[in-house]
N, C-alpha and C positions, 0 to 999 in steps of 0.2 A: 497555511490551511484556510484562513480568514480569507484570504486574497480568493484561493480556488474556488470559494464558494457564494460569493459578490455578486448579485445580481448587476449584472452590466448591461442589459440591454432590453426592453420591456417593448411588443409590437408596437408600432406608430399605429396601426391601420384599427386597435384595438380601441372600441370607445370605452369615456369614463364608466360609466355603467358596470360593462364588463370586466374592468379592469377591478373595480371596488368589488365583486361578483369572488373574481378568481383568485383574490389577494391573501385571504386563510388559505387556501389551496397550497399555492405560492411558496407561502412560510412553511406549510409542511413539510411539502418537497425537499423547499431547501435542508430543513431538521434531519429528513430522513436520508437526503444526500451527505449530512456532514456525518451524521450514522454510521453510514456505508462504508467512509473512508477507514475506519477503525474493524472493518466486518472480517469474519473466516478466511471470505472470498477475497478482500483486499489483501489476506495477511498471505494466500495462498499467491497472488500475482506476486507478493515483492519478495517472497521467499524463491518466487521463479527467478526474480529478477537479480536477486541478490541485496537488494540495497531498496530502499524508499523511494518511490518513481514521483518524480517530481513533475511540475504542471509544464517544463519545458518539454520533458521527454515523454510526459501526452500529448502535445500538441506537435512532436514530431512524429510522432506515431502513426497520429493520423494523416497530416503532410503527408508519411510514406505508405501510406497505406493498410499500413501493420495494427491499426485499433480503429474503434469508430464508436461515438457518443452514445448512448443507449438513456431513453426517455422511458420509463414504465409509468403507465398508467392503467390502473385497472376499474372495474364498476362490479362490484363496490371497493374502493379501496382498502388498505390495509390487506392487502395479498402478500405475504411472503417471496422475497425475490432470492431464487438460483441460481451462481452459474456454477455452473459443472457438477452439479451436490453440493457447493459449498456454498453460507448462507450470505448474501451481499446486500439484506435491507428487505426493509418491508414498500411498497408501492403511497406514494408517487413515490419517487425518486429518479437521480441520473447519474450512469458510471461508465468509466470506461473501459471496453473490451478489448481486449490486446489478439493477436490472431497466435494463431497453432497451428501444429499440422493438420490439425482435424480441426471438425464444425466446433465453435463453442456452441454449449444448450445454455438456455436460460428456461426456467421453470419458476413456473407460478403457484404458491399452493394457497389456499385460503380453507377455512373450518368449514363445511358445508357444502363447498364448491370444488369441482372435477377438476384433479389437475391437468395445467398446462405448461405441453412441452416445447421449445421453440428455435429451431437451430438456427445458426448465423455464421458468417464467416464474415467477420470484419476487415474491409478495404477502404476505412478514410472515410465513408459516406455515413452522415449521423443514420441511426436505427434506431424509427420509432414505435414502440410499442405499445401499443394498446387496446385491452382486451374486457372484454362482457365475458364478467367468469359467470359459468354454467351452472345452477343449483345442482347438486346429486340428487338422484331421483330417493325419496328415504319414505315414501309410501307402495303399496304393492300396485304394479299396472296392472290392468284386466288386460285379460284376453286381444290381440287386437281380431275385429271380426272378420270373420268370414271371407277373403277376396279383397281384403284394403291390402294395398301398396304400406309396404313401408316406409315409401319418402312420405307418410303421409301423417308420421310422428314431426321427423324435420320438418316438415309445412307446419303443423303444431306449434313447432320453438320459432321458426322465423314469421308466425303469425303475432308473438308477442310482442309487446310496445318495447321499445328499446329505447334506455335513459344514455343519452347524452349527457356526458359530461361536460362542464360550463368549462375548464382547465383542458386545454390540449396537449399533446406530445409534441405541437410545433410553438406553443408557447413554452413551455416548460425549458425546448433545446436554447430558443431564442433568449429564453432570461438567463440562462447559464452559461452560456459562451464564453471560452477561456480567453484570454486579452493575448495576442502575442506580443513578443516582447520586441522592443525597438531600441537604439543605440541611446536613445532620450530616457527610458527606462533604465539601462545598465549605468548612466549617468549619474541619474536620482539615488540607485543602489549603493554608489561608490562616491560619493561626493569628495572632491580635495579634501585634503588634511582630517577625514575622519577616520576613527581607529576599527581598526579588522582584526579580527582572529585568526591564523591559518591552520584550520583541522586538515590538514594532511595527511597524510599516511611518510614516515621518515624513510618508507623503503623504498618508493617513489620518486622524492622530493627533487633530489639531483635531476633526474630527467625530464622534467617538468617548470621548474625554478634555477633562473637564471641568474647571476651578477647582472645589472645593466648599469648604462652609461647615457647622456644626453649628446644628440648629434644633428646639429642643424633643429633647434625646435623639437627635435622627436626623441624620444627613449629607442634605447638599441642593444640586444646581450652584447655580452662583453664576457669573453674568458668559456671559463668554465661553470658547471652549474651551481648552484648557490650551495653552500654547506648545510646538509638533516637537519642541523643541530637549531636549524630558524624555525623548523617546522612544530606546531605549537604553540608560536609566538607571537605577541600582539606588535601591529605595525601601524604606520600611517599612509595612508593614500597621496600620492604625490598627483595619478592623473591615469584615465581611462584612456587608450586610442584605442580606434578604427585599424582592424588585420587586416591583408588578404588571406582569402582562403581558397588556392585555384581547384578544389575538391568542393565543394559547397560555395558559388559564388555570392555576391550578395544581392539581396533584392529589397528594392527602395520602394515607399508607397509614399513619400513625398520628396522634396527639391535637395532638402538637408540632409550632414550624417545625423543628424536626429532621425531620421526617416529609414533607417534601413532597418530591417525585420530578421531577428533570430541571429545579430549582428556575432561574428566572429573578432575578439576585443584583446588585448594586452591590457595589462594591469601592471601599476607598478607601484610597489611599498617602499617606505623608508622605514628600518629596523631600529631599534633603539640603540644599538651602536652606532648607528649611522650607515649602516651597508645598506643599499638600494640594490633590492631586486624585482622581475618581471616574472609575467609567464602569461601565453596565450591562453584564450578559453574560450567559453559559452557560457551563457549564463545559467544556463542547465547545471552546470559542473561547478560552477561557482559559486553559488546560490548558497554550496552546504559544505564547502571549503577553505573561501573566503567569509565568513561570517561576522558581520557589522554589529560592534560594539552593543547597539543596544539591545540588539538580537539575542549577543549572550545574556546580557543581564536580566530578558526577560527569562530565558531559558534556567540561570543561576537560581531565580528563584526559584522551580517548578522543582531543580534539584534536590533544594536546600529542603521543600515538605517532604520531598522525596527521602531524604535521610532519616527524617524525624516517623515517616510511615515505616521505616526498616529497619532502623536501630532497636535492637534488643526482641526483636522479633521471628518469629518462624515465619519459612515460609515454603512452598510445594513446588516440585520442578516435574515437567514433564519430557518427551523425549525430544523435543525442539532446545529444552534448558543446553547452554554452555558454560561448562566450568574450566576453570585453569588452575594451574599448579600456582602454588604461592611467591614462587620464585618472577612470577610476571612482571615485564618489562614495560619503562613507559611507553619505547617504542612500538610494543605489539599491545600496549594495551589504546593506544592511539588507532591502531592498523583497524583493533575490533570494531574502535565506537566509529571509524568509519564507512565499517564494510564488514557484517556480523559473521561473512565468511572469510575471513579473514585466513591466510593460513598458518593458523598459532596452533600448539598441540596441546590438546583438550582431556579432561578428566576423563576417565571411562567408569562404568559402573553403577553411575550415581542412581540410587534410590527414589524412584520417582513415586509420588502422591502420598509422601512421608516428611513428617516434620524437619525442615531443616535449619538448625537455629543461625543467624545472622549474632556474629561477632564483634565485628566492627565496621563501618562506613567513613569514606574518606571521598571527598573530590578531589578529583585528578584536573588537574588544569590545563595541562594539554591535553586533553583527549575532552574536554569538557562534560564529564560524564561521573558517575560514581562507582568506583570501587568497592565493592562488596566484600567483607571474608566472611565466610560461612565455615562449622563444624560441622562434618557428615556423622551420622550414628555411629560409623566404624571408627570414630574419630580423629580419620584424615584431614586435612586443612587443606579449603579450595579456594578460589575469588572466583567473581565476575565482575562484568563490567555491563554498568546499567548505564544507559543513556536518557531512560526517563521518558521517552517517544510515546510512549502508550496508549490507548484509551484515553482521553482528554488528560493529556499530557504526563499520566501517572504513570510511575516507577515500575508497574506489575503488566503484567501482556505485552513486554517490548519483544522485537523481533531480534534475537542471538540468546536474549536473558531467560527469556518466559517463566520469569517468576508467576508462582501464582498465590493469591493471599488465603485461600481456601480452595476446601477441595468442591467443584463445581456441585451443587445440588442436584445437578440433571441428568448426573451418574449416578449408575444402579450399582449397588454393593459387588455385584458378578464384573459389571466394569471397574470399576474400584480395584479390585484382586487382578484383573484380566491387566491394568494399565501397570499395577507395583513387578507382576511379574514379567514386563514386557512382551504381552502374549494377545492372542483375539480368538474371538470364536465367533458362530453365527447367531447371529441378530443382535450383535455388536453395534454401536451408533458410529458416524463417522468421526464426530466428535473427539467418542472415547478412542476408536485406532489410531485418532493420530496423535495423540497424548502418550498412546503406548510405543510407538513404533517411528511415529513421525511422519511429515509429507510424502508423499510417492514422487520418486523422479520423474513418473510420466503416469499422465490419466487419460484411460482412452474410451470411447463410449462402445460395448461390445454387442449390442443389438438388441437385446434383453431387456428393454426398457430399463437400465441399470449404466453401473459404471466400471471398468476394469483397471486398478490401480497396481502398478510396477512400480517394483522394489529390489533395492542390492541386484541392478541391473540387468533385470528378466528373470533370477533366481527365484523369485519368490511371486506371485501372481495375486489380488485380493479382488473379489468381486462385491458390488454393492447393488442393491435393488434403488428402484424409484424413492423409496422412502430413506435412503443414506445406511441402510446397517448391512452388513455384512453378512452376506450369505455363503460362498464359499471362497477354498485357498487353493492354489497351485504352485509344489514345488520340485526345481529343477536341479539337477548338478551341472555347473559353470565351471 
């Protein structure tokens, strides 16, 4: 997270002046970009996505076309930033947009000023944005007289002095530039003889992890694929190569394999039995599989308050919450904290925005994550599996868990009732529908200055206005 949000690179052409000028600006940005990362709208992409999109897999994104950087900047700032109705940060800020079948919107709202709507279809090319939000007119117009034109109001607004912002959309893109990665980088990541973790998933592992063997200088499979039973296990780095990959060739931007960009790599561990095994990758893919020693230990601690904030505590599930039977496996409970859609078979029923008391906490070692049991009202016995990802890295708002520590303040008693009985009605927030009901498999923009969200695969239809709440339902037989 640190790394993604690293100022790397600050104009040349910019003088000191302007620089010392733009630099609270700067810091904000960046605040409001680390913000964003934690936002609706982020929680909405990786729920698309399934899993946590990592800074490799936006930076191939836009390589392929399929996202493109988005810079907001507004006058006056602190504009609330949209996409699609879900909330992604207040302005400045920079996020990135993934493509769809349809345009994504991004909308600007601020207290006083008109909002603004703004369609995009991301293809790879940064999208700068920035915009002079409009006062609402909140005095009465006179009359206009007699035989004036009405371009003669718009002559009126483009006759006013217009404030330039000292911060740009093309500095703000330039100080944020994600670094790609290079075969000198996956180096640094994986150094000889340091220890890794492997969060894998065991149902996987075979087709992916191999035996290997040394041949000529080089590591090579050998046999068959490495036995499940590693996966979870701490190992040693014996040494990175250089793949080919005749689907993705490689591309060098200097002389050495240092110098190759988005390198396709083998990896090879030595296990504490002594069995050495391989597997090809990306660092994309690696990054959150292969996981370096001190990585866990930072993450062990974020656990460990993690325990102490949930032990002997209640806490609220909404309809994103996943629960498991008790009977859960380390294997599936390894499969979860990799991939929250995992396919484990899940509670049903559960009671949402009602006390639910927290039994006992356990860390799970291989899945590096915590184990929750919980008592339901009914006094059935569930688990989850927390991984602790959260909101500045807390135990509550994770994506498969969505514990929540209270019941949001920003719901109305009618949402309250509307989210416990899994139900909506109109002028419902988006908010509270998706607490009761949960994400929509598909969101589509239906022309209405609004948004049309499907659900249980066309059967059920929900429409939203410009301001996110819910105005009408449509339902079908499937």
């Amino acid at each position: 997270m640190k790394r993604e949000l690293m100022v790397l690179a600050v104009l040349l052409t910019l003088a000191m002046t302007v620089i010392s000028q733009t630099q609270p600006q700067m810091n904000e940005t960046m605040a409001n970009t680390k913000e964003g990362l934690t936002s609706p709208a982020a929680a909405a992409a990786m729920a698309s996505a399934g899993h946590v999109i990592t800074q490799e897999e936006k930076i191939q994104a836009v390589k392929d076309g399929k996202a493109s950087r988005c810079a907001v900047l507004t006058d006056p700032p602190g504009a609330e930033v949209y996409v699609d109705g879900n909330k992604g940060g207040v302005s400045p800020m920079v996020f990135f947009l993934f493509r769809k079948d349809t345009p994504r919107t991004v909308t600007l709202k601020l207290a006083g000023y008109k909002t603004v709507d703004l369609p995009f279809i991301p293809n790879g090319k940064d999208i700068p944005i920035s915009v002079r939000m409009e006062k609402l007119q909140t005095e009465t117009v006179p009359a206009r007289p007699a035989g004036e034109s009405p371009k003669a109001d718009a002559q009126k607004v483009l006759a006013q002095p217009k404030v330039e912002p000292s911060l740009t959309v093309a500095q703000i893109l330039a100080s944020t530039r994600l670094k790609e990665t290079t075969f000198r980088d996956v180096r640094a990541f994986y150094p000889p003889d340091s220890k890794v973790m492997l969060k894998v998933s065991s149902e996987y592992f075979s087709y992916s992890w191999h035996l290997a063997k040394e041949k000529k200088g080089r590591y090579i499979p050998k046999g068959d694929g490495l036995a499940s039973k590693y996966a979870g296990q701490m190992a040693t780095v014996v040494t990175v190569q250089l793949e080919e990959n005749s689907l993705r060739p490689a591309h060098r931007i200097g002389p050495t394999d240092d110098d190759v960009l988005e390198p396709y790599f083998s990896i090879v561990l030595r296990f504490e039995d002594g069995t050495i095994g391989m597997a090809n990758t990306y660092l994309i893919s690696a990054r959150n599989e292969i996981v370096p020693a001190q990585a866990l230990i930072a993450h062990q601690s974020v656990l460990r308050a993690g325990a102490d904030q949930l032990s002997g505590k209640v806490v609220f599930a909404i309809a994103e919450s996943r629960f498991y039977y008790p009977d859960l496996t380390v294997e599936q409970a390894m499969s979860i904290a990799h991939n929250f859609m995992a396919r484990v078979d899940i509670v049903r029923n559960i009671p949402l925005l009602q006390p639910l008391q927290v039994t006992n906490v356990g860390y799970l070692k291989q899945a590096d994550a915590l184990l929750v049991s919980l008592k339901l009202p009914d006094g059935r016995d569930v688990v989850s599996v927390v991984t602790c990802n959260g909101m500045n890295n807390s135990c509550f708002e994770n994506l498969g868990s969505h514990f929540l520590s209270s019941i949001p303040s920003s719901l109305t008693a009618r949402e309250i009732e509307a989210v416990q009985m899994h139900s909506h009605f109109p002028g419902m927030s988006q908010s509270a529908l998706y607490m009761s009901i949960g994400y929509p498999e598909k969101e589509n923009d239906y022309g209405r200055a609004g948004k049309q969200l499907v659900y249980y695969g066309g059967s059920i239809l929900i429409y939203l206005d410009d301001n996110g709440n819910v105005t009408d339902t449509q339902h079908f037989d499937r």
